[in-house]
VMD Tcl script that draws the C-alpha trace (Angstrom):
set ca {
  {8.40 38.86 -0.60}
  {6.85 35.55 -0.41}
  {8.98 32.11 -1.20}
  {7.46 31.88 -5.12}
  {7.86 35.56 -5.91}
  {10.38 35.31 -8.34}
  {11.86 37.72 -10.99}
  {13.38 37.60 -14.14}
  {16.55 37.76 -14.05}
  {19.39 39.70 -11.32}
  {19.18 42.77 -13.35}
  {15.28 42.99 -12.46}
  {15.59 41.91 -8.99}
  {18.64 44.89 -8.64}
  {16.19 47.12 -10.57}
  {13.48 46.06 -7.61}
  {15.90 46.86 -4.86}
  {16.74 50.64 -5.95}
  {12.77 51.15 -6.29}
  {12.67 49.71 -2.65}
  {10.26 46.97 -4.35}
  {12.11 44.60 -2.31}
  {15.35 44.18 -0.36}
  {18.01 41.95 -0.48}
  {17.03 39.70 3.13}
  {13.53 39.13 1.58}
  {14.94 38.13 -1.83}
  {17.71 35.92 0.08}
  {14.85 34.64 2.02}
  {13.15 33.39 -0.99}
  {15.92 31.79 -2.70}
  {17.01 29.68 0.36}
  {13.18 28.44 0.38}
  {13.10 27.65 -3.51}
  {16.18 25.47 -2.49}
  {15.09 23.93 0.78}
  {11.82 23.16 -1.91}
  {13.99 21.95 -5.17}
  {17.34 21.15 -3.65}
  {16.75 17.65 -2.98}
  {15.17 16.78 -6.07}
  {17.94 18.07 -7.80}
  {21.25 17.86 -5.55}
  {22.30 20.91 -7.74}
  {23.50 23.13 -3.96}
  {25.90 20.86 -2.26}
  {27.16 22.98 0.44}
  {24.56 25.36 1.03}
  {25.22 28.55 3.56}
  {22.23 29.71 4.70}
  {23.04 31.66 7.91}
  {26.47 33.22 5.88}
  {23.95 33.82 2.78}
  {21.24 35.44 5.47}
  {23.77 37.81 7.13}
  {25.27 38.62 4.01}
  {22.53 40.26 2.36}
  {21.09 42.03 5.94}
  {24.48 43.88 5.28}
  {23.24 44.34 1.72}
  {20.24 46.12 2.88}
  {21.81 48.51 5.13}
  {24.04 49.42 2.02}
  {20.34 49.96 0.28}
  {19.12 52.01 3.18}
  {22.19 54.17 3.07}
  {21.87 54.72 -0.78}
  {18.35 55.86 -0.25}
  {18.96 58.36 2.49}
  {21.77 59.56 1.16}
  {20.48 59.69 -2.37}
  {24.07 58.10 -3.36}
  {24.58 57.33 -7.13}
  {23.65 53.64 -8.19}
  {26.51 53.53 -11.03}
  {28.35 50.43 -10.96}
  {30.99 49.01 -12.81}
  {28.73 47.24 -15.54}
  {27.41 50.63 -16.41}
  {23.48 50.19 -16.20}
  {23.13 52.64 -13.43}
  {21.90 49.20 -10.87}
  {24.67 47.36 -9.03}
  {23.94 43.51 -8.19}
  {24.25 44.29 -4.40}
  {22.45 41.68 -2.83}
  {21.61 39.52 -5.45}
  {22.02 35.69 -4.75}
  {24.10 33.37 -7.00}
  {25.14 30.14 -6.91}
  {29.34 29.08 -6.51}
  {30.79 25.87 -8.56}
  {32.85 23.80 -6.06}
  {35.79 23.60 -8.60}
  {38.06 26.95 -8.59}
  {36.13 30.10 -7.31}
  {38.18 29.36 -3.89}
  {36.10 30.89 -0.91}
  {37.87 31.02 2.55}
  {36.16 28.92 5.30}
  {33.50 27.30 2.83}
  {33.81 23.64 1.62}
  {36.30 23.26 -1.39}
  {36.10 19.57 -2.66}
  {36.35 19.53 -6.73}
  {33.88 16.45 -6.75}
  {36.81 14.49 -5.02}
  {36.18 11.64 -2.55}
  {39.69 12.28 -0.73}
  {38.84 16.02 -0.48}
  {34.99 15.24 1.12}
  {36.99 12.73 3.61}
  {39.42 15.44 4.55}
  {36.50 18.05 4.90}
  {38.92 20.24 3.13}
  {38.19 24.33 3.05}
  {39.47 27.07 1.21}
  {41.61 29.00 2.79}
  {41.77 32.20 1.01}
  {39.25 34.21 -1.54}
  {40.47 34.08 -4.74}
  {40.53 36.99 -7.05}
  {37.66 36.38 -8.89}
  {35.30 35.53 -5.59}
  {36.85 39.09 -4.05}
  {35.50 40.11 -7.48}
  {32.11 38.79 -7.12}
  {31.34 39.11 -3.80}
  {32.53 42.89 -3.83}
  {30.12 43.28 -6.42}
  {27.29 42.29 -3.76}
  {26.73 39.26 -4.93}
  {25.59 36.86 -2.17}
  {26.23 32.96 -2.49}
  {23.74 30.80 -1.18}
  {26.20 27.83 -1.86}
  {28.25 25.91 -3.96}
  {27.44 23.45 -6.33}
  {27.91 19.64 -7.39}
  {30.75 19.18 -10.22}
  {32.15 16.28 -11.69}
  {35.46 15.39 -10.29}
  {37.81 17.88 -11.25}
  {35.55 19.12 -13.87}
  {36.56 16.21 -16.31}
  {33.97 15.70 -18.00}
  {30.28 17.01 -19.48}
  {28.28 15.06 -17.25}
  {27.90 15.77 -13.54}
  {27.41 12.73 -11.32}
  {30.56 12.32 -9.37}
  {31.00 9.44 -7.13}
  {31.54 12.14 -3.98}
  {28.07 13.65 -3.93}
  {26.32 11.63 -7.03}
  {24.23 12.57 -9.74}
  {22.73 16.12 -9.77}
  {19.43 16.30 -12.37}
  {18.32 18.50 -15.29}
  {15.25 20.43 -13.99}
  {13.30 20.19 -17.25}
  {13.51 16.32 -16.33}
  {14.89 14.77 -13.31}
  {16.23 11.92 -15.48}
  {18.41 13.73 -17.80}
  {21.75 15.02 -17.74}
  {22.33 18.74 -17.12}
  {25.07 18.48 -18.25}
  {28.95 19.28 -17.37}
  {31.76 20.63 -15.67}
  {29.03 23.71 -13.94}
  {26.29 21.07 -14.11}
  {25.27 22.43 -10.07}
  {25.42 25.93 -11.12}
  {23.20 25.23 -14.31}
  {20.73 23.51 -12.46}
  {20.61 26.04 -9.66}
  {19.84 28.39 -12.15}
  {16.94 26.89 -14.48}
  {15.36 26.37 -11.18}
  {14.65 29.96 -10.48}
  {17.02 28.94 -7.18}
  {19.46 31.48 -8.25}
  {19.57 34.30 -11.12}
  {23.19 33.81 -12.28}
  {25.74 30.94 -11.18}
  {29.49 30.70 -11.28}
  {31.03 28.28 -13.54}
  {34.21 27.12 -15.51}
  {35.24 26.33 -19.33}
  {38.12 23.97 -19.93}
  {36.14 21.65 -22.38}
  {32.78 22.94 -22.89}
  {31.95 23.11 -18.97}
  {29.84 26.51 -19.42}
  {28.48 26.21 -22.59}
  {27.21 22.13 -22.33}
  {25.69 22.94 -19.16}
  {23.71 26.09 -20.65}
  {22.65 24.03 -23.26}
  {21.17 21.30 -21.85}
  {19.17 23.89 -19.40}
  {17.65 26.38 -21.25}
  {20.51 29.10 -20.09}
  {23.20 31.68 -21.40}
  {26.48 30.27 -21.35}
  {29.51 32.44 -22.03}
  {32.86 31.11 -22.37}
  {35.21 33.57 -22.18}
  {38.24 35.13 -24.37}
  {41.16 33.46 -22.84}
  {42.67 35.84 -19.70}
  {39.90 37.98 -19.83}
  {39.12 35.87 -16.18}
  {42.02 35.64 -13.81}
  {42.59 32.50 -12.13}
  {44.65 34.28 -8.90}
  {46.36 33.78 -7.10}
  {46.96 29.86 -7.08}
  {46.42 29.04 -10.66}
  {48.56 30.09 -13.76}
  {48.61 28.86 -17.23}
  {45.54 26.84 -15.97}
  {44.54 23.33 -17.83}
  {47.32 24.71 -20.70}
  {45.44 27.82 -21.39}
  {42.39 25.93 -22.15}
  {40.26 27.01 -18.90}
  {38.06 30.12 -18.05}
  {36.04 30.96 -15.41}
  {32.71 32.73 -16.13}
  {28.60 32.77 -15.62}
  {25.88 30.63 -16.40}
  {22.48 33.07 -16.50}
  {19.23 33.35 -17.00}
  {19.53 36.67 -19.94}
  {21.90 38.67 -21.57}
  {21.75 41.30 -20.30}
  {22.90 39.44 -16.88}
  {25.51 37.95 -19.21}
  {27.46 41.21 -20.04}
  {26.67 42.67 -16.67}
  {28.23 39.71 -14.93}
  {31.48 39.90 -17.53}
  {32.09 43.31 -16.61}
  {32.19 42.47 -13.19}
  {34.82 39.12 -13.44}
  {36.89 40.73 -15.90}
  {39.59 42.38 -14.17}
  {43.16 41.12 -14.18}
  {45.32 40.42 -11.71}
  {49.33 41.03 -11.51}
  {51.26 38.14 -13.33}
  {48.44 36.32 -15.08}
  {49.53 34.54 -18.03}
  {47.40 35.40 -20.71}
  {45.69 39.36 -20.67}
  {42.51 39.42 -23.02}
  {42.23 42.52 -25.39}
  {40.96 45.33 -23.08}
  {37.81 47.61 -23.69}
  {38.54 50.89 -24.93}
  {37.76 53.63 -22.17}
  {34.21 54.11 -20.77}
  {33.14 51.04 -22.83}
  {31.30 47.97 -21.06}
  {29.95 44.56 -22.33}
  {26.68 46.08 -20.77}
  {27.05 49.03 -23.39}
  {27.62 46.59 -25.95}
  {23.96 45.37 -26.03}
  {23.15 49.04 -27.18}
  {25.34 48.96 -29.97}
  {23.98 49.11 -33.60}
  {24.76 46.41 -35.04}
  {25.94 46.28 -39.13}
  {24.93 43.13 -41.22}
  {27.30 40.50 -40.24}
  {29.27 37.67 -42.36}
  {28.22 34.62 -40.35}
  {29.39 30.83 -40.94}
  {27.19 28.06 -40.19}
  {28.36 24.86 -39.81}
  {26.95 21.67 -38.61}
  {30.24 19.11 -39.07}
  {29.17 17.75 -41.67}
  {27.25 14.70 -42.73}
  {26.33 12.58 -39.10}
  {28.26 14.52 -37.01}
  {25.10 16.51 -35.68}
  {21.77 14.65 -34.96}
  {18.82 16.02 -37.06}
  {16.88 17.54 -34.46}
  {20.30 19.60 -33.63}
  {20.65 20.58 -37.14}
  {17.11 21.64 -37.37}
  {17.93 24.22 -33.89}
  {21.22 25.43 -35.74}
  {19.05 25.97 -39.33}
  {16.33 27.44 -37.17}
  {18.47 29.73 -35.23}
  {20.60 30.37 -38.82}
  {17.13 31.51 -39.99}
  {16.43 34.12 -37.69}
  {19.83 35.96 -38.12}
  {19.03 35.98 -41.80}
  {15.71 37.49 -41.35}
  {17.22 40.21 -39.14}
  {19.77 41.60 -41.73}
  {22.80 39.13 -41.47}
  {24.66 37.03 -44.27}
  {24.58 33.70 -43.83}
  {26.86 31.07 -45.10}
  {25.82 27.37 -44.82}
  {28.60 24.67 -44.62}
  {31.14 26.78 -43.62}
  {33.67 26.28 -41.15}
  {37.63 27.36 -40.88}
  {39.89 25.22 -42.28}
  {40.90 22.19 -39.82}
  {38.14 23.08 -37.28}
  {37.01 19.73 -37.04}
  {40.38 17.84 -37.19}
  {41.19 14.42 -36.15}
  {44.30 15.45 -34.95}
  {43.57 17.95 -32.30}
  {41.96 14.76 -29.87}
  {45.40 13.47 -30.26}
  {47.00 16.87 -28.84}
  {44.17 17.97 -26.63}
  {44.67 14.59 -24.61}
  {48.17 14.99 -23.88}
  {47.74 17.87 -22.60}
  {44.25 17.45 -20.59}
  {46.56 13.87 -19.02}
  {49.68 15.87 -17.88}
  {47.26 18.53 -16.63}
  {45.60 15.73 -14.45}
  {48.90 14.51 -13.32}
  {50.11 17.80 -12.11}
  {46.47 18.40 -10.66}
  {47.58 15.13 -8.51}
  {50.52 16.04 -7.71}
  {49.89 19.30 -6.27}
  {47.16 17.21 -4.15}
  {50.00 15.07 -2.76}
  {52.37 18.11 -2.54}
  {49.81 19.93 -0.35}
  {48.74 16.90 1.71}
  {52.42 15.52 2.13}
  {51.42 12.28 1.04}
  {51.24 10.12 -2.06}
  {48.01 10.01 -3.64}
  {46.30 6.65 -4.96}
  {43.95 4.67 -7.21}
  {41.66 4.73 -3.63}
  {41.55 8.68 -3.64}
  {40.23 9.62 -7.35}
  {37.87 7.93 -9.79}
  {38.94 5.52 -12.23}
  {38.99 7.53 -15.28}
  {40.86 10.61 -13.70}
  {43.59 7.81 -12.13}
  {44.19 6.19 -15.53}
  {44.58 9.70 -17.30}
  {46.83 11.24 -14.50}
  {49.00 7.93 -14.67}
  {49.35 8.25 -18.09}
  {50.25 11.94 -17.98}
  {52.82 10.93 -15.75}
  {54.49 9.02 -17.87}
  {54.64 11.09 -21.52}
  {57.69 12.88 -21.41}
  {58.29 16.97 -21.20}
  {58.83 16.84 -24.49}
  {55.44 15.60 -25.57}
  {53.53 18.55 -23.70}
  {55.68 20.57 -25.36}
  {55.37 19.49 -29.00}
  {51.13 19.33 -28.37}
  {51.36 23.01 -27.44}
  {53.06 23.80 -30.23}
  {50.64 21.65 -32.61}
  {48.02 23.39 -31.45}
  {49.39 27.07 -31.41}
  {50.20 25.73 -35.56}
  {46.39 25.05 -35.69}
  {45.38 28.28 -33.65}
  {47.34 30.51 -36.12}
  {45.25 28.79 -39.02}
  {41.93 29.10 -37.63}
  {42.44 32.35 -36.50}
  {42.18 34.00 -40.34}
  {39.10 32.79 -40.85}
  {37.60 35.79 -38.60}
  {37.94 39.52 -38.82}
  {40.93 40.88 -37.09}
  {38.54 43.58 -35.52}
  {35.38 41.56 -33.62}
  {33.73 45.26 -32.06}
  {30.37 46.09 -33.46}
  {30.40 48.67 -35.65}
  {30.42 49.73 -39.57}
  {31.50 47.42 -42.34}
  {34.76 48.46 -43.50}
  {36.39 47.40 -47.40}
  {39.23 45.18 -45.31}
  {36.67 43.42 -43.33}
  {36.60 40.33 -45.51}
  {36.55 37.44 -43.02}
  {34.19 35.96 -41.15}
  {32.33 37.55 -38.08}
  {30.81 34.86 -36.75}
  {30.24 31.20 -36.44}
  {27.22 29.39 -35.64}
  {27.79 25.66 -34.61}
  {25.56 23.42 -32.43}
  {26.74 23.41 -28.70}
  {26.38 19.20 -28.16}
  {25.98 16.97 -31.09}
  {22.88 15.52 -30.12}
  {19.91 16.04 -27.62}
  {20.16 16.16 -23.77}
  {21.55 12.56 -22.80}
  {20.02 10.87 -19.53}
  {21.58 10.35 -16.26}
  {23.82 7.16 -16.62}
  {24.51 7.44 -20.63}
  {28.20 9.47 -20.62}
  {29.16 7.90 -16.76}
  {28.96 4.41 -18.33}
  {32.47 3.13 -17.30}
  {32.66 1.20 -20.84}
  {31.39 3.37 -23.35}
  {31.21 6.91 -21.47}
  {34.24 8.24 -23.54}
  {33.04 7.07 -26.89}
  {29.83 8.91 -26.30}
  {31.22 12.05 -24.59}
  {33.68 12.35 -27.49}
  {30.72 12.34 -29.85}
  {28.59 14.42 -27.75}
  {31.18 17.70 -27.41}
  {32.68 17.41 -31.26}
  {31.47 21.22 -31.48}
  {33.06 22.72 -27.63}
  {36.59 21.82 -27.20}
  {37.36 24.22 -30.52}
  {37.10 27.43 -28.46}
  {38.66 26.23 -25.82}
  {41.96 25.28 -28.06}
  {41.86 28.37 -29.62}
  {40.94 30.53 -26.31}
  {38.34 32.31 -28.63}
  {35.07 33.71 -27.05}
  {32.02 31.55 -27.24}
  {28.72 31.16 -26.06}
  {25.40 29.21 -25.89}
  {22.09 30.30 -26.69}
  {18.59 28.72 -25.72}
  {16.88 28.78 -29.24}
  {15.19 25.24 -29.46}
  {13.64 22.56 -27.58}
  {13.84 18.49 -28.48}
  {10.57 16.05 -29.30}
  {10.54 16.17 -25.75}
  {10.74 19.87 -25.38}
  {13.70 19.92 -23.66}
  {16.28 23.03 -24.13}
  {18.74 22.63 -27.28}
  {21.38 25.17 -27.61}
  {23.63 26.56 -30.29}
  {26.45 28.27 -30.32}
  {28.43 31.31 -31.75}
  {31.92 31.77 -31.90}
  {33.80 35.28 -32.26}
  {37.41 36.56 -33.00}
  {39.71 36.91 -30.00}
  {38.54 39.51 -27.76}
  {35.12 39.43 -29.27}
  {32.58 39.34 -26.23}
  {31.02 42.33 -26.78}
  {29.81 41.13 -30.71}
  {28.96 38.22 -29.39}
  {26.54 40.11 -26.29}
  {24.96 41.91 -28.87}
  {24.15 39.43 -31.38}
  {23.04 37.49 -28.60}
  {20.87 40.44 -27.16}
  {19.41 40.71 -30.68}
  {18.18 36.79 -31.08}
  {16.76 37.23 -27.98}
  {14.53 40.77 -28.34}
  {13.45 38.93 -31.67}
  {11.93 36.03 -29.57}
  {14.62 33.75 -30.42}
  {14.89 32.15 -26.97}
  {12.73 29.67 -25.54}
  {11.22 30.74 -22.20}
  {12.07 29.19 -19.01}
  {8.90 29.86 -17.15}
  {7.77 26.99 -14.68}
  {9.82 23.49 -15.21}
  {7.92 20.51 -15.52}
  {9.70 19.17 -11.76}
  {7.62 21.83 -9.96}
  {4.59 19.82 -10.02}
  {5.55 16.69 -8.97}
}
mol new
graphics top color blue
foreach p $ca { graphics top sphere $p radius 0.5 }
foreach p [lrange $ca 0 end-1] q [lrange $ca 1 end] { graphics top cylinder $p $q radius 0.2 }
display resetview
């Protein structure tokens, strides 16, 4: 396969290794050239593995061979009759722990100690058992604070659609890595927005989600307060569901257990289902809290599910979605969280750690977590279980697909943008006097979901003046990934997505 042969998404290039179109060493062979090519254009890959990634899928390919002779059964887990065996992706350096590969969060102190992972955490055991090959992991901001990635460690990594724009944050790396054609699908993380921004501001599928349907063993628990999830950033749908059918297998002890599928159901399956008309809320904030070309994606996108059979509701949100008071909650507990993030640091390291070893903002925020008492964390978890409870009747208790019922009278769905306005340059949310202001303004539509630990993902339905990617979002019941698949699935065999195709960096 030569270095530009490229295909659409990991499902086709699985599909082209059981018709012996291709095998994995060739496709492996590709992708490392594609980032040798892009890589340092875009400093999306910063610890790339190359001779791992090349060995790794050689044992792939004998696993092929041995299918073919043997005429074995290509089932898999996801239920599409093609396993991902051999398929590269892409690993966030934040979480996703890998033993003997670089593990540095976007942290200076960690890049000085040349610190490694020591064990494989449930959900890379998960992945890589799959087939899955990593050609690397990818740039974050440190600690995954914030929607922007351009830490201080490894610097800025750029949007491919323009090399001066923002792709945005926590699993900016993995969404770059991705829109590139690098790599089919990409690891990431959700704790404010960190899948979803990312997917938006790249032309992806970002799915956040249900709270514990991801485990975080065996080191983290209730991780961030609950508000975290690990998950995918990809290319199609159809990878989408495959991928979440893969990750979403518990692990003794973990905190939170999403609602389970019924037996012999996958998220795959789900993209077959028939879907009924669906009660779907749109909302937009309000007046000024979206920018107009935003609104027009969301009315667009609105539009669409109209036209294909669904009720739509303008203006309509649930009741306190867009409160002032969860910022004064959410930071509480996002400061303690970066205090005991520290201090775990300094526990492992057997030394203090300092206003030298972190950036600025994460230092202030893990001070002041340090300080609020117990009982503070404690009263913003309960504020915001108070809230959760309210929201939570504004959907239908029951998010599967399937026939309208008399007692389904709440809401199925609801549209929102994903960021608040378009794709923000390199520079514009790292500015160390206004950066909060404008990242507060920017994710008014993500942190929601996370709160609430509701499913939610991002769909590539628009492009800016400057035809970059806009996304919006929906937002399902608890539990509700499969609804949201195959709503998803359905914008997108409607034309509803824009098309990746060949990014305006490949010709410079």
């Amino acid at each position: 396969m030569s270095a530009d042969r490229r295909f659409e998404d990991a499902t086709a290039l699985a599909q082209a290794f059981a018709a012996g179109e291709t095998e994995p060493a060739e496709a492996m062979q590709a992708a490392l050239a594609r980032m040798e090519r892009l890589n340092p254009a875009l400093n999306a890959v910063i610890h790339p593995r190359p001779e791992r990634a090349l060995a790794e899928a050689e044992a792939s390919a004998q696993r092929w061979s041995r299918r073919w002779a043997g005429g074995e059964t290509l089932d898999d887990a996801s239920g599409v009759g093609v396993p991902f065996d051999g398929v590269p992706m892409a690993v966030k350096d934040l979480g996703c722990e890998q033993a003997g590969e670089f593990h540095h969060a976007g942290a200076r102190f960690l890049v000085e100690l040349g610190w490694q992972g020591s064990l494989d955490s449930h959900l890379y055991r998960l992945l890589s058992g799959s087939g899955l090959v990593s050609v690397g992991r990818t740039n974050t901001p440190e600690f995954g604070t914030t929607i922007t990635t351009e830490p201080d460690a490894y610097g800025p990594t750029a949007n491919p659609w323009s090399l001066d724009r923002s792709p945005g944050g926590s699993s900016g790396g993995s969404a770059a890595a991705v829109a590139a054609g690098i790599v089919p699908v990409a690891h990431g993380n959700d704790g404010g927005g960190s899948i979803r921004v990312p997917a938006a501001a790249c032309g992806l599928v970002g799915l956040k989600p249900t709270r514990g349907r991801v485990s975080t063993a065996p080191r983290l628990g209730e991780h961030r307060g609950g508000f975290a999830v690990d998950g995918m950033l990809t290319r199609t749908v159809r990878d989408a569901a495959r991928c979440l059918d893969i990750i979403s297998r518990p692990a003794p002890g973990d905190p939170y257990i999403a609602p389970p599928l019924g037996p012999g159901e996958s998220f795959a399956g789900s993209l077959a289902a028939s879907l009924p008309p669906l009660r779907i809320a749109v909302s937009t904030g309000g007046r000024g809290r979206a920018s107009p070309p935003v609104c027009r994606a969301v009315e667009q996108a609105a539009d669409l599910l109209a036209r294909l059979g669904h009720r739509i509701e303008p203006d309509t949100a649930p009741d306190g979605w867009f409160s002032a008071e969860l910022a004064d909650h959410t930071i509480v507990v996002r400061m303690v969280g970066m205090a005991t993030e520290l201090a775990g640091w300094a526990e492992r390291l057997e030394r203090p750690m300092t206003s030298d070893d972190v950036e600025p903002a994460n230092w202030w925020s893990a001070e002041l977590g340090a300080s609020l008492p117990a009982s503070a964390y404690v009263q913003a978890l309960e504020a915001l279980a108070r809230w959760r409870r309210r929201v939570m009747s504004f959907w239908n208790a029951d998010p599967a697909p399937g026939p309208s019922t008399p007692d389904r009278n709440g809401f199925d769905l609801l549209m929102t943008p994903v960021l608040a306005d378009v794709t923000p340059h390199l520079g514009y949310l790292a500015d160390p006097i206004d950066g909060a202001r404008r990242i507060a303004e920017l994710a008014a539509f993500v942190n929601q979901a996370n709160l609430s630990g509701q499913p939610a993902i991002s769909l590539p339905t628009a492009r800016d003046a400057d035809g970059l990617p806009l996304g919006v979002q929906l937002h399902a019941a608890h539990g509700g990934e499969g609804l949201l698949l195959a709503v998803a699935q359905q914008i997108s065999e409607a034309d509803g997505f824009i098309a990746l195709g060949d990014l305006p960096q490949e010709s410079s």
